[in-house]
matplotlib code that plots the C-alpha trace (Angstrom):
import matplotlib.pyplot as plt

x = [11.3, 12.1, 13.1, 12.0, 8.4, 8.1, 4.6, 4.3, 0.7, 0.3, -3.0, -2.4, 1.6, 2.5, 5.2, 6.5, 6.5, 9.5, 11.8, 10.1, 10.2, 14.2, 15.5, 14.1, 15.5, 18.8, 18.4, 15.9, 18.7, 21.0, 18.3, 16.8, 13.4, 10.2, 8.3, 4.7, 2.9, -0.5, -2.0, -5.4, -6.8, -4.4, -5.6, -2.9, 0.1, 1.1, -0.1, 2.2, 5.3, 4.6, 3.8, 6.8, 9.0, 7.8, 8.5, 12.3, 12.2, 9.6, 11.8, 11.5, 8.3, 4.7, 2.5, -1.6, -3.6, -7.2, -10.1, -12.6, -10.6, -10.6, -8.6, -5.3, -6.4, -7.6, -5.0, -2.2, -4.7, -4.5, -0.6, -0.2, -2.1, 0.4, 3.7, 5.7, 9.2, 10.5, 10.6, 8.0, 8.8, 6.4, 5.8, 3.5, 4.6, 5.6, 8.0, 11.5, 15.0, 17.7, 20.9, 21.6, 18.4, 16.9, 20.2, 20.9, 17.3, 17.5, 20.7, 19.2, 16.5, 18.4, 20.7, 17.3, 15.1, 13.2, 12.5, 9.6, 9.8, 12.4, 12.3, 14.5, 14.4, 13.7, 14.5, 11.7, 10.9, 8.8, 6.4, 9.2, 12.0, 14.0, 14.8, 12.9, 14.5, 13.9, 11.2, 11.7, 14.2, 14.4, 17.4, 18.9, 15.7, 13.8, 10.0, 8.0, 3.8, 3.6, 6.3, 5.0, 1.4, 2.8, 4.7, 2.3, 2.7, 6.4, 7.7, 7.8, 5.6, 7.5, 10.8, 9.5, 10.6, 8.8, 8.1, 5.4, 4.0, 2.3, 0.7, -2.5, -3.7, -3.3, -5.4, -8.0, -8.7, -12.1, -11.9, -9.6, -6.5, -3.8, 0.1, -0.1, -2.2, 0.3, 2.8, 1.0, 0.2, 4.0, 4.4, 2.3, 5.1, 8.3, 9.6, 9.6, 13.2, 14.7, 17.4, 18.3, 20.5, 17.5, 17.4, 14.2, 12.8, 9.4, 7.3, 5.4, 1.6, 2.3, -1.0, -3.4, -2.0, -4.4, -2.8, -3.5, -6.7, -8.8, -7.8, -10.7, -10.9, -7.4, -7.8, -10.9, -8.3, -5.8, -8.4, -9.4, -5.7, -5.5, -8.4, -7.1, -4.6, -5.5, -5.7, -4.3, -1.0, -0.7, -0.5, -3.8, -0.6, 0.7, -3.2, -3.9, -0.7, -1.5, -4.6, -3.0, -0.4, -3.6, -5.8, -2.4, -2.2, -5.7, -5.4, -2.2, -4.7, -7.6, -5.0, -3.6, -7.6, -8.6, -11.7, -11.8, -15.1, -13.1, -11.1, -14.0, -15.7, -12.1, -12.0, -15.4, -14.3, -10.9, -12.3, -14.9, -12.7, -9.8, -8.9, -7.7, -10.9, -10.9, -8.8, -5.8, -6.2, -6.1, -3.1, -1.3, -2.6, -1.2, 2.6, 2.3, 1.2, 4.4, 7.1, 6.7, 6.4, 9.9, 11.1, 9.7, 11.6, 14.9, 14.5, 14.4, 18.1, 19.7, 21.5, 22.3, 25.7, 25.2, 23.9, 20.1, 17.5, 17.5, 13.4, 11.5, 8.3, 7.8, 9.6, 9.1]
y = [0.2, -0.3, 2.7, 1.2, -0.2, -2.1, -3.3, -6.3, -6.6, -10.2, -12.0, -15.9, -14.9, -18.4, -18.2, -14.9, -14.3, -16.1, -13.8, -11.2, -11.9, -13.1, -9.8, -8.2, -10.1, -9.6, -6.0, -5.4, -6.2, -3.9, -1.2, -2.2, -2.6, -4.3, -6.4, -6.9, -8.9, -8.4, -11.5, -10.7, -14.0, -16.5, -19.7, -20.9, -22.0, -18.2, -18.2, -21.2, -19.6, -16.4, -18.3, -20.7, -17.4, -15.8, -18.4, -18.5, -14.3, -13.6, -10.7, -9.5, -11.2, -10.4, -12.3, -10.5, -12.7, -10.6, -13.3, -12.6, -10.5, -6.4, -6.2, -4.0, -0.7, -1.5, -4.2, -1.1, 1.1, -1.7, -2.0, 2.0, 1.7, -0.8, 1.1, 2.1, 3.2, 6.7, 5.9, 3.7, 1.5, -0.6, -3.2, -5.7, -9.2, -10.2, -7.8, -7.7, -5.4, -5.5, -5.6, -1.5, -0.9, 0.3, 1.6, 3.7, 5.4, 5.5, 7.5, 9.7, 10.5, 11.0, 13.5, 15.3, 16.7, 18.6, 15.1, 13.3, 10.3, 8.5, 5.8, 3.9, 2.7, -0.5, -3.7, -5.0, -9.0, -11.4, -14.1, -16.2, -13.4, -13.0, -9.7, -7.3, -3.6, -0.7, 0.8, 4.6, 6.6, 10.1, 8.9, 10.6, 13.3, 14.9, 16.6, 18.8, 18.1, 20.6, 18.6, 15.0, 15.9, 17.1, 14.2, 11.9, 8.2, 6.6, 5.9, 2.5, 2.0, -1.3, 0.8, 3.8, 5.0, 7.5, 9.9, 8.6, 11.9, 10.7, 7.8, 9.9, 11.2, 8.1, 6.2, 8.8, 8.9, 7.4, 3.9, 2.3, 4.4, 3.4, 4.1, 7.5, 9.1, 8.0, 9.8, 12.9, 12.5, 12.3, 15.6, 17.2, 17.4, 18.2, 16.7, 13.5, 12.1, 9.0, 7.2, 6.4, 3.0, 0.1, -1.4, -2.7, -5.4, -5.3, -8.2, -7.0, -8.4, -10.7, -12.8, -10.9, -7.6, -4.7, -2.5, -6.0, -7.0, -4.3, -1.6, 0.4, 0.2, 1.9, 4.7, 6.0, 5.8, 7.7, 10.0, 10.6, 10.9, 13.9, 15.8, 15.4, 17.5, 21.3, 24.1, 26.2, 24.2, 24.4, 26.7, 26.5, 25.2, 22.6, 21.1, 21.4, 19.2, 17.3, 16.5, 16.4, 13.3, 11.3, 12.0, 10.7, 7.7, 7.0, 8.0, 5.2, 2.8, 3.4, 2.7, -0.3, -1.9, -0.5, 1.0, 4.3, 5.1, 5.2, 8.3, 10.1, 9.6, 10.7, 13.6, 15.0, 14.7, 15.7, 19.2, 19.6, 20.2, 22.0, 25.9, 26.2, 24.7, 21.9, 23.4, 24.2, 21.2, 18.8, 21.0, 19.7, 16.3, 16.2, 17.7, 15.0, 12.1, 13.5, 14.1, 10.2, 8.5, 10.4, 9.3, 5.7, 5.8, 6.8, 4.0, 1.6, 2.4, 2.4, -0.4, -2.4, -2.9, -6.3, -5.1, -5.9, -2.9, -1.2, -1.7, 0.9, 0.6, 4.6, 7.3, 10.5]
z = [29.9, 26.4, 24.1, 21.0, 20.7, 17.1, 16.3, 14.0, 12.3, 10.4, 9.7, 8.0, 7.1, 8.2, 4.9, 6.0, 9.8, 10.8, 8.6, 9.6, 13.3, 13.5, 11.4, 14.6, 17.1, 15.2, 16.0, 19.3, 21.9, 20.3, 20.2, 23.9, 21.7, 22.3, 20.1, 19.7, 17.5, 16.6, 15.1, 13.7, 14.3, 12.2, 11.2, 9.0, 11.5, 12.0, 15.5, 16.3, 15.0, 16.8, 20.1, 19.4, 19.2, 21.7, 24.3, 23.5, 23.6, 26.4, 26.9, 23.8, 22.3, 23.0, 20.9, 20.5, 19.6, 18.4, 18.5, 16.6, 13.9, 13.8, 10.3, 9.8, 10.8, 14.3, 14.9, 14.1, 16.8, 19.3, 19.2, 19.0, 22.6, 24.3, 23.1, 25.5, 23.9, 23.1, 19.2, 17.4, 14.0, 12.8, 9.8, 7.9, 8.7, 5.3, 5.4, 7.2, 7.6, 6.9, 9.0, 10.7, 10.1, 13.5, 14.8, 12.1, 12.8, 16.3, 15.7, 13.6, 15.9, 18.4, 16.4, 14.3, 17.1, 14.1, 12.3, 13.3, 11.7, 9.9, 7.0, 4.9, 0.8, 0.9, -1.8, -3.4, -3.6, -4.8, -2.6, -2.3, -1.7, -5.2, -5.2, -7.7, -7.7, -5.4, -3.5, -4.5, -6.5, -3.8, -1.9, 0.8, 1.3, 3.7, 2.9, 5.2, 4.8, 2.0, 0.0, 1.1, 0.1, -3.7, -3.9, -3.0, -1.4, -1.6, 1.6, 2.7, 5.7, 6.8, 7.4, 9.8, 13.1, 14.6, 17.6, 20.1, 19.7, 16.9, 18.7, 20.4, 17.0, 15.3, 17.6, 17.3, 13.8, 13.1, 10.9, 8.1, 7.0, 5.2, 5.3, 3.6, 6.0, 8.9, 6.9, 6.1, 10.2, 11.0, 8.8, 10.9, 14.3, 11.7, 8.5, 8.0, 6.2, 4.7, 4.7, 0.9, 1.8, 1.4, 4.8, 4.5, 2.2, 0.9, -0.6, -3.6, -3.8, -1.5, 0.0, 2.1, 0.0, 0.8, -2.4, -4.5, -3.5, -2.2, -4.8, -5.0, -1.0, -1.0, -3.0, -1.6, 1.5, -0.3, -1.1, 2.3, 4.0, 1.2, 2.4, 6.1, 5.6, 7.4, 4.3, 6.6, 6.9, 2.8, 0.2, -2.8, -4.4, -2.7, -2.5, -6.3, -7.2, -4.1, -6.0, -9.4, -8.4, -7.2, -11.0, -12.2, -10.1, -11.0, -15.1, -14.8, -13.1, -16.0, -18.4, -17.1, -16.4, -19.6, -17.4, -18.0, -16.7, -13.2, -14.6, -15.8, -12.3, -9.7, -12.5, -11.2, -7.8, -7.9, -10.0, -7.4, -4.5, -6.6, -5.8, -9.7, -11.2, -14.0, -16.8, -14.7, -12.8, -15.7, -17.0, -14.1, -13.8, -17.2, -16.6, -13.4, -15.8, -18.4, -15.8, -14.2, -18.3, -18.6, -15.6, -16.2, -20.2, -19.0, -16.1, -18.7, -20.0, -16.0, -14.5, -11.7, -10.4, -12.2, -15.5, -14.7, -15.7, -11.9, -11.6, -9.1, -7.4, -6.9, -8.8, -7.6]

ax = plt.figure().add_subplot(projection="3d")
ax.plot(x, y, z, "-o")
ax.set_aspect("equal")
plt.show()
């Protein structure tokens, strides 16, 4: 019986899955890990790969191939199901670690009995793997659901390891749900940590990108994962800046799209549900929208070992 379960989800990654699938092998036997690939149906040559890998690792390998296709969500559900290991990591298959990366984890794990899940920062690339910057700016860090939920999302979902206990109520949850309701789920059994070494790598907007094409899709998501968090778990405060980071995430989108009309509407929402009412509520949307510009301007003077502008996906 494997101790590590690590579920691979990949739909028409036929550019991407063999990276992906060899920085695990590089790691699985060291880790006495399973892998499980769940193909969602691939028409583009991914299948082949997979299968072709999976015969020269049927140790390791088990390629799932859904016919006809379920979509990310359910294909996650339907790995979740056949896990069998002690500690679960799991990743998109455009994605791929780094070397250490699930030993380090498993170690950590094994020495954090009050941590439920662990991740790691993560490099950022392009389609074709230059590398960009960094995932997130919190380094070394660990946050408890109160803290994850005023933070907001920032944790890479390619680089987790986490407790099977987590598994059951996963599977559970009715429909679509993105990454930061598995994190906010995580918070739920202890706090959740990372690791601020980038041992993952991360393809931004890559093809088949939930984030990059289905944006709307995601935030109502996002929306939802915040409202599943019990009140009685959190303080009026920690919900009301909860709330606050998403109107900024959503005022930065306006901005960028130029349609503000999708401000004015997440403002009615986000002020209907709020225990401080609209004027406080904007007050803090507003010190959240502040507090990430400064941290974006002084980004712009900070350096790379090498001298490049040190670019980051999530600063927190």
């Amino acid at each position: 019986m494997p101790r590590v379960s690590i579920c691979v989800t990949t739909f028409n990654q036929h550019r991407y899955i063999g990276e992906c699938l060899e920085s695990l092998l590089a790691q699985a036997s060291e880790c006495d890990a399973e892998i499980l690939v769940g193909d969602d149906c691939s028409d583009d040559g991914t299948s082949e790969l997979i299968l072709g890998l999976a015969s020269a690792h049927p140790a390791l390998i088990t390629h799932i191939r859904h016919a006809p296709r379920l979509g990310a969500s359910l294909n996650t559900k339907a790995l979740l199901t056949r896990c069998v290991g002690e500690y679960v990591a799991r990743l998109d298959g455009d994605d791929y670690w780094l070397p250490g990366k699930l030993g380090r984890q498993v170690e950590y794990l094994d020495t954090h009995p009050d941590c439920s899940a662990v991740y790691t920062n993560a490099i950022t690339t392009d389609e074709v793997g230059n590398r960009m910057g960094l995932f997130n700016d919190v380094g070394d860090s660990r946050f408890d659901l109160a803290a994850l939920l005023r933070h907001g999302n920032f944790l890479n979902n390619s680089s987790v390891l986490f407790r099977r206990q987590s598994i059951a109520p996963w599977v559970a949850i009715d429909g679509a749900l993105i990454d930061y309701r598995a994190h906010l789920l995580h918070a739920r059994f202890g706090y959740v940590a990372q690791l601020g070494e980038s041992l993952t790598a991360y393809r931004v907007n890559a093809q088949g990108s939930m984030v990059a094409g289905m944006n709307d899709k995601v935030r109502e998501l996002y929306w939802e994962a915040i409202l599943s968090v019990p009140r009685d778990r959190i303080s009026d405060q920690d919900f009301a800046l909860g709330i606050a980071d998403f109107l900024r995430r959503v005022a930065f989108r306006a901005a960028r799209t130029r349609n503000w009309q999708l401000l004015r509407d997440w403002a009615k929402r986000v002020f209907a549900v709020s225990p401080y009412g609209r004027m406080r509520t904007g007050l803090l949307t507003s010190a959240s929208i502040l507090r990430i510009l400064g941290k974006e301007t002084v980004g712009v003077f900070r350096k790379d070992a090498d001298g490049k502008r040190q670019r980051v996906l999530y600063r927190r």
